[in-house]
N, C-alpha and C positions, 0 to 999 in steps of 0.2 A: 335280447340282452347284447351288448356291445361288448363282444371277447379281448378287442386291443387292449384295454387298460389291464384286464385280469391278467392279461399272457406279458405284458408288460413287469407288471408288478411280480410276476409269482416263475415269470418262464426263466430262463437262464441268460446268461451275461450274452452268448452269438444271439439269442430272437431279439434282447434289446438293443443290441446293435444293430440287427435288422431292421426294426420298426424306426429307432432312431433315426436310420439312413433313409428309410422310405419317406418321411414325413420332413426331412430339408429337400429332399430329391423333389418331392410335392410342392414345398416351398419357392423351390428356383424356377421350376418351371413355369409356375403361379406369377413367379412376378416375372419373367423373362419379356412381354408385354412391353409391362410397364417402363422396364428399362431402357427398353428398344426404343421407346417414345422420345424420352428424357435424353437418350442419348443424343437425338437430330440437336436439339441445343436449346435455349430459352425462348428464344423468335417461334420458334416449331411448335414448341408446347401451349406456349400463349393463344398460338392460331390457333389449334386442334381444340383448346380448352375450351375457346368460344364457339362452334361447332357443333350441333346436336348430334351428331352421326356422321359415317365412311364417305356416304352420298354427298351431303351437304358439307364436307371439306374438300372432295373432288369438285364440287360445284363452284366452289369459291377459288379454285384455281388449285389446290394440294398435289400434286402430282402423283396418280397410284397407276402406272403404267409398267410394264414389265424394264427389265433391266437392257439398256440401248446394246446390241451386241458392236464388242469393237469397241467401244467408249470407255475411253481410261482416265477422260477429268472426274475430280471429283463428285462423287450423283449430289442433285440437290442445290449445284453453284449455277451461276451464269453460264459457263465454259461447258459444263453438260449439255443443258439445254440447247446452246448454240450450235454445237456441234451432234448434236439429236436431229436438229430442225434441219442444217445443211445434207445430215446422210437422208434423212427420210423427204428433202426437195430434188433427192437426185445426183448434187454437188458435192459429196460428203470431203473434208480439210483432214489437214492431219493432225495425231493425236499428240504430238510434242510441243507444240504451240506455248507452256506452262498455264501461268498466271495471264489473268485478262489484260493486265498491263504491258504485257510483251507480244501480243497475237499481233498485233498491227507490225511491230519490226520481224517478226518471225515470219507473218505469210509474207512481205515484201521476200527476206531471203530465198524463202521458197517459191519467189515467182510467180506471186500471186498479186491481180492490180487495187491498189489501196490508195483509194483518194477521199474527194470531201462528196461526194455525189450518192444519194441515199439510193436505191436498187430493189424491188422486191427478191428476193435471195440473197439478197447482202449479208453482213454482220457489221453491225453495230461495233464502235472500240473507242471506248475512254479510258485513259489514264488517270481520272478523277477515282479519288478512296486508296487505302492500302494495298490493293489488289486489283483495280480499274474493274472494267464491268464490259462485256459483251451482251448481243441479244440480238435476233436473228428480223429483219424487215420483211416483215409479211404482204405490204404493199404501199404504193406511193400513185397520191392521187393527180391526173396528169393536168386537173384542170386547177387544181388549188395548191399543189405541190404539196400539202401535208403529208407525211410520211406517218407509216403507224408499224412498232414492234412487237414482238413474243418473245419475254424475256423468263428466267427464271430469279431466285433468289433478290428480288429489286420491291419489298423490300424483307419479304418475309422465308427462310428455308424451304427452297423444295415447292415453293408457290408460284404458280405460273401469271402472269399478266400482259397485257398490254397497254400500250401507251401511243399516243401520237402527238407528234411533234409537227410544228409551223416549216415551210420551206425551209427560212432563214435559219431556224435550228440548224440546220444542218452541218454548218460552219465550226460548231460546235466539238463535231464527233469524224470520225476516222471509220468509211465503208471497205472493209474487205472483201473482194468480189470473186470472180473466177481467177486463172492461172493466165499469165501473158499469151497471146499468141494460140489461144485454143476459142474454139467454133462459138459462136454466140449461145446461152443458155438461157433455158428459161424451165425456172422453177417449178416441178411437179408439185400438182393440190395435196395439200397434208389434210384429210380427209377425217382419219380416226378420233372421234370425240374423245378418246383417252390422250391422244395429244394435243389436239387442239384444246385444252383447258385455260382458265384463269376467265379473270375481271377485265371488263376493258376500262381506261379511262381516258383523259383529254388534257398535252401537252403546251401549251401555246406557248 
């Protein structure tokens, strides 16, 4: 026999207070989940919804990797990611940069060289959208010049992908590269299949 209901009905005004509180404390918890979901934003939910499971939204690019140490863009935007991808290539930028639409004036200030020439370690910078868009160049192919990136939120929260764009694209976008005046770099293999995630597809 289930005793909550009788010690409900019949205990005194503190045990129903008690149980009262036990069973919203049960309630919050129960849905803290759910919340947590709903909270990443509409784009987030729609993805996860079409998704059978953890595995197969990590598979499609969802990002479930621990939290970047030192990274203070917002998690889940372009400007994470990009700045993810630079500290774990070696190169890591800095974290004042704001919005994607100001990184290209920001690392110039900060003496960093910003042209039209794609780079594997580069970053990607457009001005295009409310808030412009970075994404980190994974590589550039030397016999066909296509270039190809890993970007985050492009077009979904927190969803990694790639893309590759034609030479001439290039004209297009704004590469932010090493700092003036310091040794040639080249890019450490980002290795970890928790970072290495997303879909790839094809720019022309």
């Amino acid at each position: 026999m289930n005793l909550a209901p009788v010690l409900f009905l019949f205990g005194g005004t503190a045990m129903r207070k008690q149980i009262t509180l036990a069973f919203v404390t049960m309630a919050i918890i129960l849905a803290l989940p759910v919340m947590a979901v709903f909270s990443l934003g509409r784009s987030a939910v729609t993805f996860l919804a079409s998704t059978p499971n953890a595995e197969a939204a990590a598979t499609q690019g969802f990002y479930m990797g621990e939290p970047v140490e030192g990274n203070t863009y917002a998690w889940g935007n372009c400007t994470y990611w990009s700045f993810a991808m630079r500290l774990w290539a070696g190169s890591p930028i800095p974290t004042s940069w704001g919005n994607a639409n100001t990184w290209d004036d920001r690392a110039e200030s900060d003496g960093y060289v910003v042209n039209k020439t794609p780079a594997a370690g580069a970053i990607l910078q457009s001005d295009v959208g409310q808030y412009g868009h970075v994404a980190y160049v994974t590589s550039v192919d030397r016999r066909t010049g296509k270039w190809t990136i890993s970007e985050m939120n492009f077009p979904n929260f927190n969803v990694v992908t790639t893309r590759t764009f034609s030479e001439e694209s290039a004209a297009y976008y704004k590469f932010i590269h090493s700092k003036k005046g310091t040794d040639p770099w080249t890019p450490a293999p980002i290795l970890s299949s928790s970072k290495l995630t997303g879909n790839s597809s094809s720019r022309l």
